[in-house]
C-alpha positions in Angstrom: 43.1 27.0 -36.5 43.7 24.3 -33.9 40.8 21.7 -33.6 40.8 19.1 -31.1 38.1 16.4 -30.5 37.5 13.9 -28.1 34.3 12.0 -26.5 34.7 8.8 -28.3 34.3 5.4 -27.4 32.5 1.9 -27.3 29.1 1.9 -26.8 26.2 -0.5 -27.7 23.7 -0.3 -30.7 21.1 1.8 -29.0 23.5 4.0 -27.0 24.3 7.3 -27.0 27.8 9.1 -27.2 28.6 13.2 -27.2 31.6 14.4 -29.3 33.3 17.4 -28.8 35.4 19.6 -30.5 37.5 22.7 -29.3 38.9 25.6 -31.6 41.7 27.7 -31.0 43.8 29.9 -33.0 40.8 32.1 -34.1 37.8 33.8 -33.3 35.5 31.0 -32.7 32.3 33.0 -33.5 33.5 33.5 -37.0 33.9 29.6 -37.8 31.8 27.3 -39.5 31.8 23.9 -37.5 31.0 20.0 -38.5 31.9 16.7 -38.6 32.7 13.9 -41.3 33.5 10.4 -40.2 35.4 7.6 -42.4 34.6 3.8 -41.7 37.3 0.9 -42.2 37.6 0.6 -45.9 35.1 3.7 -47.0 35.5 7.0 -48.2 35.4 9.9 -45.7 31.8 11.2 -45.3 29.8 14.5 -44.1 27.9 14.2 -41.0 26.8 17.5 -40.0 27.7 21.3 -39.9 26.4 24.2 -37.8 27.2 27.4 -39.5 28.1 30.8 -37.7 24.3 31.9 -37.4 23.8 28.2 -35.4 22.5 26.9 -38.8 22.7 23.2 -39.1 22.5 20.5 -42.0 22.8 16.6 -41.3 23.2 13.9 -43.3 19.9 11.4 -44.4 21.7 8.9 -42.4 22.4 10.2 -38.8 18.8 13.0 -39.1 17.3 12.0 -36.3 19.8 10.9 -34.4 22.6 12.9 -34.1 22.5 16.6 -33.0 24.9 19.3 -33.9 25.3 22.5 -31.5 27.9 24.9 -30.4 28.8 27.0 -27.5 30.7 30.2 -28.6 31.5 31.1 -24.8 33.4 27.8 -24.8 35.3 27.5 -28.2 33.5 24.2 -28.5 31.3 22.4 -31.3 29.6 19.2 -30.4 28.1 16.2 -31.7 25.2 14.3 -29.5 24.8 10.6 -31.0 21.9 8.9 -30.4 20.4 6.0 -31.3 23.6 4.7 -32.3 24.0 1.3 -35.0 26.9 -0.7 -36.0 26.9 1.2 -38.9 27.8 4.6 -37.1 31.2 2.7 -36.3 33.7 5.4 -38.0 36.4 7.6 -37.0 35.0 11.3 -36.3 36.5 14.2 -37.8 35.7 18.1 -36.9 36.2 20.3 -39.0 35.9 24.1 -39.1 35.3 26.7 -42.2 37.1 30.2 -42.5 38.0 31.2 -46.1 38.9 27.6 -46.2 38.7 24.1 -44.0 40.8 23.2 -41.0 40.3 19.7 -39.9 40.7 18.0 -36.6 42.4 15.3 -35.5 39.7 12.0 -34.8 38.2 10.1 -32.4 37.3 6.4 -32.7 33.2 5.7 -32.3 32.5 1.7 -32.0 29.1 0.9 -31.6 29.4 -2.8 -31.2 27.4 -5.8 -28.3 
């Protein structure tokens, strides 16, 4: 499984920013999709996943804000950002699931004035 992500950027506290993520290599319908982010000098952490059956789980600190989908017609998982704080500053992952975890590549996110 191939994963590659783009849609970062710089964007102000407040702004907004959409992520996404393409899969190749497999049958995208049968993957699980998310995203994990790791900040300067912090551990990598989950973000949010949207399972085969468009089930999604988000973590406490981006519910809310940040909206996981995924378009099986386009191989494609993404990640809408809203309301975005210094604090979301992180490099984002993607990740897929089948029988085990294939990880992306990531794309820089700086929310900064």
């Amino acid at each position: 499984v191939q994963l590659q992500a783009s849609g970062g950027g710089l964007v102000q506290p407040g702004g907004s920013l959409k992520l996404s993520c393409v899969a190749s290599g497999i049958s995208f319908r049968v993957l699980g999709m998310g995203w994990y982010r790791q900040a300067p000098g912090k551990e990598r952490e989950f973000v949010a996943r949207i399972s085969m059956e468009f089930s999604t789980t988000y973590a406490d600190s981006v519910k809310g804000r940040f909206t996981i989908s995924r378009d099986n017609a386009k191989k494609t998982a993404y990640l809408q950002m809203n309301s975005l704080k210094s604090d979301d500053t992180a490099v984002y992952y993607c990740y897929a699931v089948y029988r085990r975890e294939f990880l992306g590549q990531g794309t820089q996110v700086t929310v900064s004035s």
